[in-house]
Structure formats: structure tokens, C-alpha cells
N, CA, C and O of each residue as an XYZ file, in Angstrom:
584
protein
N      25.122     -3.662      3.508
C      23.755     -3.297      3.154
C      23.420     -3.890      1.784
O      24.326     -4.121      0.982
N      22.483     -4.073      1.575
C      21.602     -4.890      0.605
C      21.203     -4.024     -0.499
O      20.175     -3.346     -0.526
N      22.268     -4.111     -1.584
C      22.113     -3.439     -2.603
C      21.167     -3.211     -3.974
O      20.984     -2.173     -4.609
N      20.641     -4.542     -4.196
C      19.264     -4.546     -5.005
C      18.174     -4.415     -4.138
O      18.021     -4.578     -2.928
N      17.204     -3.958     -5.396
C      15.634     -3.703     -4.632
C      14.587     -5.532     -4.062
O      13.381     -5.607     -3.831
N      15.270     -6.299     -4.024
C      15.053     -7.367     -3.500
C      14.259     -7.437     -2.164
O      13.028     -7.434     -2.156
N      14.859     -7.487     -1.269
C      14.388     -6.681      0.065
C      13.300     -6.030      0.300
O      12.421     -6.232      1.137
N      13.435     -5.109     -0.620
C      12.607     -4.289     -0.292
C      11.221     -5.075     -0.871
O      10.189     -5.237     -0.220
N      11.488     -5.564     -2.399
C      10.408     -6.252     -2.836
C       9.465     -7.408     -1.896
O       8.282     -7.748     -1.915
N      10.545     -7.757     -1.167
C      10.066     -9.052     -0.055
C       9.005     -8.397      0.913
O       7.864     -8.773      1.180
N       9.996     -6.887      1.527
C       8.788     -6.638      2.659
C       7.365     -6.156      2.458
O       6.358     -6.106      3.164
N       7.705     -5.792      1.111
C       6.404     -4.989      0.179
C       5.523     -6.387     -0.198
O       4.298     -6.264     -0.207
N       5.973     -7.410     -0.439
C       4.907     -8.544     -0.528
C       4.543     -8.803      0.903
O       3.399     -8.535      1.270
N       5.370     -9.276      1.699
C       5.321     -9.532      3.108
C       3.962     -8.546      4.076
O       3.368     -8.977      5.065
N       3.790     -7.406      3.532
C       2.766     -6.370      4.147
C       1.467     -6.454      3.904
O       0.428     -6.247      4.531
N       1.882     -6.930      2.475
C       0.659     -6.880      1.302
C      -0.178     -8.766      1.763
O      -1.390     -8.983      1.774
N       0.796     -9.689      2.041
C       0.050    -10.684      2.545
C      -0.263    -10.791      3.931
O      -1.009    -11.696      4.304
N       0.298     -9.846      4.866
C      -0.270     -9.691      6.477
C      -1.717     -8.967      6.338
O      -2.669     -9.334      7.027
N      -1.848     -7.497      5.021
C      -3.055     -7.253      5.044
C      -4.078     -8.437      4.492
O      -4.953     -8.780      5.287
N      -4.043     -9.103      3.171
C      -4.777     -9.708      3.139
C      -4.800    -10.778      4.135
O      -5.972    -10.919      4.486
N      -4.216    -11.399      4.601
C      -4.464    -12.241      5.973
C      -5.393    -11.732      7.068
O      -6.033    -12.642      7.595
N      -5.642    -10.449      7.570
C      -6.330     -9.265      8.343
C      -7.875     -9.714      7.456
O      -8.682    -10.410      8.074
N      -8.133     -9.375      6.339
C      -8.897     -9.412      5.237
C      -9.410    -10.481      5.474
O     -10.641    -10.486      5.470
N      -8.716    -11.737      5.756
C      -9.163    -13.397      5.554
C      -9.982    -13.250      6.799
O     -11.207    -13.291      6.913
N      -8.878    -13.037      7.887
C      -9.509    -13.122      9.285
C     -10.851    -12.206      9.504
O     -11.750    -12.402     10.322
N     -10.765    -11.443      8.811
C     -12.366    -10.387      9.171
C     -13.769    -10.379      8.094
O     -14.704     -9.613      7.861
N     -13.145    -12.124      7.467
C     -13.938    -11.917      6.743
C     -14.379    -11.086      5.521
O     -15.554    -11.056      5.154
N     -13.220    -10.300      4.804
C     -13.876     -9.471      4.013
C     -14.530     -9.811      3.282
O     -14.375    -10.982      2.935
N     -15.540     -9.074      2.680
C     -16.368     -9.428      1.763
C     -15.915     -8.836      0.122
O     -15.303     -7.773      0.015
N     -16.219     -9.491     -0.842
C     -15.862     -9.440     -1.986
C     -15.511     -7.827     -2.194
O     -14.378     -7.588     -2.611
N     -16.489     -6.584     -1.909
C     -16.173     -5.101     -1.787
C     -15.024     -5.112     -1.284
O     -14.139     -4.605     -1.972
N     -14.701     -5.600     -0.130
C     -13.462     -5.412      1.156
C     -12.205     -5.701     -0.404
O     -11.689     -4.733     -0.962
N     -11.996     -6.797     -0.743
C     -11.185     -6.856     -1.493
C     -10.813     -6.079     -3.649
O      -9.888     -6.245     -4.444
N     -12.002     -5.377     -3.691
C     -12.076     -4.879     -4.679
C     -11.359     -3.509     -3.727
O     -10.232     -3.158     -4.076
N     -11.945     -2.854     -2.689
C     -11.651     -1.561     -2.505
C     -10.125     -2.103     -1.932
O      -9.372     -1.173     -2.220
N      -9.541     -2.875     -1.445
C      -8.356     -3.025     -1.368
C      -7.504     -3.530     -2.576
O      -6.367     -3.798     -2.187
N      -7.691     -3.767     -4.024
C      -6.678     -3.691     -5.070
C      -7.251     -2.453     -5.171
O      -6.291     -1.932     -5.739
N      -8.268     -1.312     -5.051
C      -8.206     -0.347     -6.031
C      -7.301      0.458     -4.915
O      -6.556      1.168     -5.592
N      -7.022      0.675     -3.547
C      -6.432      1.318     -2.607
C      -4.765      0.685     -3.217
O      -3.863      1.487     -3.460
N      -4.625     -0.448     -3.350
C      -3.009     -0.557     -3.647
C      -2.454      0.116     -5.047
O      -1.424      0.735     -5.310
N      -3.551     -0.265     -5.792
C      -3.395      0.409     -7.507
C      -3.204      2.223     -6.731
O      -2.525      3.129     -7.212
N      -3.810      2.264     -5.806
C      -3.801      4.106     -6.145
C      -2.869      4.777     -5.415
O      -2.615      5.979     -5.493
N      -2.095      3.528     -4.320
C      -1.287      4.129     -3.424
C       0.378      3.659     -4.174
O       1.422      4.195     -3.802
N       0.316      2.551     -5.288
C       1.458      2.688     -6.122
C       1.278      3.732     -7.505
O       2.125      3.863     -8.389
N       0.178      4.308     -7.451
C       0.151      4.992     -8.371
C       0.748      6.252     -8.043
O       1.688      6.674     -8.716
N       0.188      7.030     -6.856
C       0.511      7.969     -5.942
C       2.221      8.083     -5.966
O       2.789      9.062     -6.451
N       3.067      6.729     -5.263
C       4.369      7.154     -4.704
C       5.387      6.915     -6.551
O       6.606      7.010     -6.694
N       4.526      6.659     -7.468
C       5.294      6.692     -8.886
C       4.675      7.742     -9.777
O       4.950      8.940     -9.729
N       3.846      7.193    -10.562
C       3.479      8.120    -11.666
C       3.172      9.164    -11.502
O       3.678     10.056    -12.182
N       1.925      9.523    -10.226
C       1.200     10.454     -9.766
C       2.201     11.313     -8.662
O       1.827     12.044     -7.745
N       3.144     11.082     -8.938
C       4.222     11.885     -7.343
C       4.328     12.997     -7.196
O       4.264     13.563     -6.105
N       4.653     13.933     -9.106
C       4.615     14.992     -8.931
C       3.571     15.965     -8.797
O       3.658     17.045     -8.212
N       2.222     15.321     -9.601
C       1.094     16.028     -9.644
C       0.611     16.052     -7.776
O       0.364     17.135     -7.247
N       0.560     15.106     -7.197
C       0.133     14.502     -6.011
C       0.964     15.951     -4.585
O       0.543     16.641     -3.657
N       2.317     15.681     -5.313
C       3.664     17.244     -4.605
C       2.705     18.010     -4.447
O       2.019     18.180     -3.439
N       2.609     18.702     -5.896
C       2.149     20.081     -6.316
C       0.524     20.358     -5.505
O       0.283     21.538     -5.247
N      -0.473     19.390     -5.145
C      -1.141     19.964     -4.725
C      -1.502     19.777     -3.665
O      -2.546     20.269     -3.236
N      -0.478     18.773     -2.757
C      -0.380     19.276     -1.261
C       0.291     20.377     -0.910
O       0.158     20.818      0.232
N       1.098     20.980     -1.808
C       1.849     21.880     -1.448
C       1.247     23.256     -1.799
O       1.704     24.323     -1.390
N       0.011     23.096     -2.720
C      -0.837     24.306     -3.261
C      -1.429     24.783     -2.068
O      -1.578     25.959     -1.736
N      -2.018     22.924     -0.953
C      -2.769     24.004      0.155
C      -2.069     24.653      1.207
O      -2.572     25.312      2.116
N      -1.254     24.489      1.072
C       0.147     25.536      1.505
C       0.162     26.997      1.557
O       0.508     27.729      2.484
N      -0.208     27.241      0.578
C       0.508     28.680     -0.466
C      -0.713     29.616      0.307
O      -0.454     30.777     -0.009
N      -1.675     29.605      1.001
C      -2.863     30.815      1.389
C      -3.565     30.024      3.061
O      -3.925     28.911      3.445
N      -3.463     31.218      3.540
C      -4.216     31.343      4.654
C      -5.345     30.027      4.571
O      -4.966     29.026      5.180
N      -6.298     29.952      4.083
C      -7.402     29.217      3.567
C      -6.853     27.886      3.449
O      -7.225     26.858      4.016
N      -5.882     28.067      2.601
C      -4.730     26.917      2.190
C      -4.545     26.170      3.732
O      -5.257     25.191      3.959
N      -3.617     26.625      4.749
C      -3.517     26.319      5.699
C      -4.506     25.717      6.632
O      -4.334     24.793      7.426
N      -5.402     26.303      6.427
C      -6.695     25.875      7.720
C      -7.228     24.785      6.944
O      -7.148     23.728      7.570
N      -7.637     24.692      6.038
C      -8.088     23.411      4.873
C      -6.999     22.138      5.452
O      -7.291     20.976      5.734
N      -5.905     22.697      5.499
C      -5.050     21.172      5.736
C      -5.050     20.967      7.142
O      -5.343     19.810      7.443
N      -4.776     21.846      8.251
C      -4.965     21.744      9.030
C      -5.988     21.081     10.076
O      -5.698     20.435     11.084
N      -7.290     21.414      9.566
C      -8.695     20.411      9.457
C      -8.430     18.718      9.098
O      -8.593     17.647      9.681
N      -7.885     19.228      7.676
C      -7.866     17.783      6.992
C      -6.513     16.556      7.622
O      -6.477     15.333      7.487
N      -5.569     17.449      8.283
C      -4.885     16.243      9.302
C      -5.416     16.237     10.437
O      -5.166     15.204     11.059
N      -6.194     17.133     11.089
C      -6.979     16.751     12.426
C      -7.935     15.430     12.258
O      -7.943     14.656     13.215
N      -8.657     15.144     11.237
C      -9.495     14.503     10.472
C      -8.738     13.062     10.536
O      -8.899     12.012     11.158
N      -7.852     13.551      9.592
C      -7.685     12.277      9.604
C      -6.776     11.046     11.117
O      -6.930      9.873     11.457
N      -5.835     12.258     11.612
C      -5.533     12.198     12.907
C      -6.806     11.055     13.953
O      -6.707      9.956     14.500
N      -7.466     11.664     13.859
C      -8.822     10.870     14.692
C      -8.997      9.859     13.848
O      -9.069      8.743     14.362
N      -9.090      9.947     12.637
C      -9.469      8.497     12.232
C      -8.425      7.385     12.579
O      -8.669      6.239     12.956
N      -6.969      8.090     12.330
C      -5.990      7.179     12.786
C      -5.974      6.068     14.229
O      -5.536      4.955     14.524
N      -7.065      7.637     15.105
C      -6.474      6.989     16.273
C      -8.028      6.031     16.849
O      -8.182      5.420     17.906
N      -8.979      6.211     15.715
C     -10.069      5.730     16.230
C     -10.087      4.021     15.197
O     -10.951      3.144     15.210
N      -9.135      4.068     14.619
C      -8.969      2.424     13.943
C      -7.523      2.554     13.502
O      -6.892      2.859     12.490
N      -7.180      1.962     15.461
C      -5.842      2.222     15.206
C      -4.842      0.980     14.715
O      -3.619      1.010     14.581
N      -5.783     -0.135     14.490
C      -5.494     -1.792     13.734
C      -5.505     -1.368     12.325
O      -4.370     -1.329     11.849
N      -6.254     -1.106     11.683
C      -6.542     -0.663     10.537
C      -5.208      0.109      9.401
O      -4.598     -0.017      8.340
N      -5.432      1.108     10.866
C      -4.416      2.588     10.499
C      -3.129      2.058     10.601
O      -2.142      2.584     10.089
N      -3.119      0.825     11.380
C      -1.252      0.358     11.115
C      -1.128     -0.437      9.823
O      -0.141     -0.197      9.128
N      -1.976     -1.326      9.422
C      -1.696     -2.318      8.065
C      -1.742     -1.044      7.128
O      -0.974     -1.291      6.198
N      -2.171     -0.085      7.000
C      -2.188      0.896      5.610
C      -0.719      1.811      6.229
O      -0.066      2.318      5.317
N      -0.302      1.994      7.317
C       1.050      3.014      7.362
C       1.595      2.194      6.940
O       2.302      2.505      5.982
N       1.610      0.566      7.408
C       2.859     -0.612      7.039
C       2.811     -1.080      5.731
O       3.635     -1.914      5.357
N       1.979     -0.662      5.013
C       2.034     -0.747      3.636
C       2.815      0.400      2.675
O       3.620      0.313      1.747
N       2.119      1.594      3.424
C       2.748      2.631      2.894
C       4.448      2.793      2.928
O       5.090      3.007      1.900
N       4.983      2.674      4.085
C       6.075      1.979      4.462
C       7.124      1.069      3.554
O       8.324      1.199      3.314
N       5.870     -0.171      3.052
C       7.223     -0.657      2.945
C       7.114     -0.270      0.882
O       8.097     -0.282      0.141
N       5.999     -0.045      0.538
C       5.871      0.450     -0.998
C       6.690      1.824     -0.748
O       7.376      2.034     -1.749
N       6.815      2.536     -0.062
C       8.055      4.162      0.014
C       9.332      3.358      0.144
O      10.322      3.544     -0.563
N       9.257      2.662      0.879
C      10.847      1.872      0.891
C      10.969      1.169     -0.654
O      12.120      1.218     -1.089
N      10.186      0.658     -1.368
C      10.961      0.028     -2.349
C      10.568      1.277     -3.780
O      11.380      1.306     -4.705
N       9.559      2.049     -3.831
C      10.106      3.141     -4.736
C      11.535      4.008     -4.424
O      12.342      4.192     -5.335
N      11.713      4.398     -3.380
C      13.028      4.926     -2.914
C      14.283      3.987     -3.776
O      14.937      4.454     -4.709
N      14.459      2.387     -3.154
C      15.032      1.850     -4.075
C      14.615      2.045     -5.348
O      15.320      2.867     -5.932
N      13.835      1.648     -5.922
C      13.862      1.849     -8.081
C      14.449      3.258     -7.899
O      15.611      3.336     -8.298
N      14.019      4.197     -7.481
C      14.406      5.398     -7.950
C      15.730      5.908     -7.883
O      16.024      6.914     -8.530
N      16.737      5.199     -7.018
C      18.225      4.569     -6.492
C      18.797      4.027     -7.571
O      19.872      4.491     -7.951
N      17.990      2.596     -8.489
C      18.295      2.571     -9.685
C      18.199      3.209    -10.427
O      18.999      2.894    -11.308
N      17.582      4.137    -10.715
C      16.979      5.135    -12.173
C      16.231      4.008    -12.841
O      16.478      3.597    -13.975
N      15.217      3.508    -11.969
C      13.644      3.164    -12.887
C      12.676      3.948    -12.967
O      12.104      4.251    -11.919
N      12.298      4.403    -14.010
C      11.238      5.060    -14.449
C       9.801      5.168    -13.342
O       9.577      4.432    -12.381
N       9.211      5.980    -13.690
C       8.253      5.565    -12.720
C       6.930      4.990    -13.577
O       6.024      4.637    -12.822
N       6.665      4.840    -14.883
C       5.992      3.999    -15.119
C       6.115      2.211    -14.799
O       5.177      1.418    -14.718
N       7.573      1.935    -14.663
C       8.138      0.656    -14.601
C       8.109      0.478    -12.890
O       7.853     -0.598    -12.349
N       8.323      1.339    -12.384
C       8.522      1.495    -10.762
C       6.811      1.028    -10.196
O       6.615      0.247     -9.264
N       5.757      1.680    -10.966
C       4.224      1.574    -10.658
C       4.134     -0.169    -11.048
O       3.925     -0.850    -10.043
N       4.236     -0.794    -12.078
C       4.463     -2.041    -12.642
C       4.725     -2.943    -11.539
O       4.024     -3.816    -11.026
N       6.352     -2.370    -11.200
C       6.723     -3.719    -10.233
C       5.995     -3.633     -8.588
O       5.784     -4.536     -7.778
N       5.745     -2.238     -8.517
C       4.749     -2.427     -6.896
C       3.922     -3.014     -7.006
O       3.738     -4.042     -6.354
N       2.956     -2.454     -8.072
C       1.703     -2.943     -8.085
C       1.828     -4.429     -8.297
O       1.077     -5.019     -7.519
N       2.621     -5.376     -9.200
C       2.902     -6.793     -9.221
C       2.985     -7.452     -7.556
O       2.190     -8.219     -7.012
N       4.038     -6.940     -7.098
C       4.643     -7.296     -5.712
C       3.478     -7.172     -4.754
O       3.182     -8.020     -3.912
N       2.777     -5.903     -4.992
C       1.565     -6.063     -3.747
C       0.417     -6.806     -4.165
O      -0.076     -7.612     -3.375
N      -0.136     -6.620     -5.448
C      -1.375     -8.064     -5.913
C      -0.589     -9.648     -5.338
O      -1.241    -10.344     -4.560
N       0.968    -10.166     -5.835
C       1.414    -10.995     -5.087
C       1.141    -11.217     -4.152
O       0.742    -12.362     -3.937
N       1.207    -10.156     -2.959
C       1.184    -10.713     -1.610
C       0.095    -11.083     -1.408
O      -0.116    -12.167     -0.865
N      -0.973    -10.181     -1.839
C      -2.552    -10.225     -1.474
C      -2.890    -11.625     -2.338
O      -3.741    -12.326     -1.790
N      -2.482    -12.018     -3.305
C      -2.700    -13.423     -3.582
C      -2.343    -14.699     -3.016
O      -2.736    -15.850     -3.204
N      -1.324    -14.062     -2.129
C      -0.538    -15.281     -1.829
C      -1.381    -15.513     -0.785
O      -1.687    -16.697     -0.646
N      -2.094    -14.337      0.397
C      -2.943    -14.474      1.392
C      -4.052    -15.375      1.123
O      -4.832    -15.670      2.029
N      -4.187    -15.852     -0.099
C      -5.116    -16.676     -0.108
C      -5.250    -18.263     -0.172
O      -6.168    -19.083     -0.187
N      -3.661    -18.271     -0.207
C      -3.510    -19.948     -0.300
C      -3.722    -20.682      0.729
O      -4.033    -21.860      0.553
N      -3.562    -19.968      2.483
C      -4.454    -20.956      3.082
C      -5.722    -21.267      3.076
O      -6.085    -22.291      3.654
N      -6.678    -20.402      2.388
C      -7.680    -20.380      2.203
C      -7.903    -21.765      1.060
O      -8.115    -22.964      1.243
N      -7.812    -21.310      0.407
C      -7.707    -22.681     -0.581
C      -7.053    -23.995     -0.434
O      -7.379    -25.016     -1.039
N      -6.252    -23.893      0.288
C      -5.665    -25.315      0.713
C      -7.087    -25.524      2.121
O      -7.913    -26.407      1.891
N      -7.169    -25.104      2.798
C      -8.405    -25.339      3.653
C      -9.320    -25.934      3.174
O      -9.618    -26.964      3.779
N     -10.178    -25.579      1.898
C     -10.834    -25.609      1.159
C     -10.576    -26.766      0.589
O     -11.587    -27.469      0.605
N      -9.953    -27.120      0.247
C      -9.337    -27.926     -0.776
C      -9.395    -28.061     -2.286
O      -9.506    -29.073     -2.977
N      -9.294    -26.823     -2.611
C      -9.162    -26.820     -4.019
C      -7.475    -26.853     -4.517
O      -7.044    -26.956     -5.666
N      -6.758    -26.737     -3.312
C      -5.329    -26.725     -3.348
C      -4.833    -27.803     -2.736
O      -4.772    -27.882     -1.509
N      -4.329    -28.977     -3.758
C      -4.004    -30.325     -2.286
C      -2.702    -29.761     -1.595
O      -1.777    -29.330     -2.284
N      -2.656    -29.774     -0.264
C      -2.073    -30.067      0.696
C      -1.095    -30.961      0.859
O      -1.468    -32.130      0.963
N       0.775    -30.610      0.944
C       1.433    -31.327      0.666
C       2.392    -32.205      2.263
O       3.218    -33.075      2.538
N       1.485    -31.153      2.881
C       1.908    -31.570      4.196
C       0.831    -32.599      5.402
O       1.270    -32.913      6.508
């Protein structure tokens, strides 16, 4: 087994350039890609910095009757959305996926989670940048070496 966070870094770019590729293909529009760095910024923010605050208050709607039916609603909710954009709903689990797989690693090392937020967030802007080089080689603002 594959002992550095390497790997993991690969599939976490690897996800991050299948979504923006999805993105290329559908056309996103300039919004499409602002609300997708602010969705990666918030979903490496979430599995590092924000982990414990993020615990504590899924687990608050826990604690009361009220508590319960509130969440209960709120995974039915989202449940349907899952299953009503169910293309969609796989590039964001397969993201989620593979960014839980490589915080799991840092945190295996004892990296911080300010440093842990750093290298996701690097690794997933990567990928989503890298989704753009066929675009630009198309274009030709990128010569083409092939």
C-alpha cells in the first residue's frame, strides 16, 4: 500500500479535472465556474479547518425531537435532489470522495488542518485548471505539440 499522500493527491486532481471537463462540455458559464472554486474552497474548508465546528452542528440537530425531523426533511431533500441530477450528484460525491480520501491521509501524517486546507484546495484549483488546457490548445493560445 501506498504510503504517502501522493495518490491520493492524484485522484483529488484527477476528479477535480473530470469536473471541470463536465463544466467545458456544458458549457459553463463564467458563474458555473466562480460557484465551482467557491464550492471547492468550501468543501476543503469543511473536511479541514471547519470539521469540528461543521461535527458539532450536525450533531446539535440530533440532540431534540425538532432536531430530528429538521434533519430528517433535510436528507429527504436533499435525497431527491440527488436522485433528480443524478450526473451532477456523482461529480460532487466523486469529489467529495476523493478530497475525504486525501484529508484522511494528511491527517495520517499529523498535518495540521490549516496546511491540510492549503494542499486540497491547491490540488483541486490544479485539476480544474488543468481542464482547461484543451480548451486553449483548441483555441490556440497554447501551441500544440502534437
Amino acid at each position: 500500500m501506498l504510503q504517502n499522500p501522493a495518490f491520493s493527491m492524484l485522484l483529488l486532481l484527477l476528479a477535480n479535472l473530470v469536473f471541470g471537463l463536465f463544466l467545458q462540455e456544458h458549457q459553463g458559464s463564467q458563474i458555473h465556474w466562480i460557484i465551482a472554486i467557491g464550492y471547492i474552497a468550501l468543501e476543503c474548508g469543511i473536511l479541514s479547518i471547519a470539521w469540528r465546528p461543521t461535527r458539532d452542528f450536525i450533531l446539535l440537530g440530533f440532540k431534540s425531537d425538532m432536531g430530528y425531523s429538521l434533519m430528517a426533511v433535510g436528507i429527504a431533500a436533499f435525497a431527491v435532489v440527488v436522485v433528480a441530477w443524478i450526473q451532477i450528484s456523482s461529480y460532487f460525491f466523486m469529489l467529495w470522495a476523493a478530497a475525504l480520501l486525501l484529508r484522511i491521509k494528511l491527517y495520517t501524517y499529523r498535518v495540521n488542518a490549516a496546511v491540510s486546507f492549503l494542499i486540497m484546495l491547491l490540488v483541486s484549483l490544479l485539476g480544474l485548471g488543468i481542464s482547461w488546457v484543451p480548451v486553449l490548445i483548441k483555441t490556440g493560445q497554447i501551441a500544440s505539440t502534437l
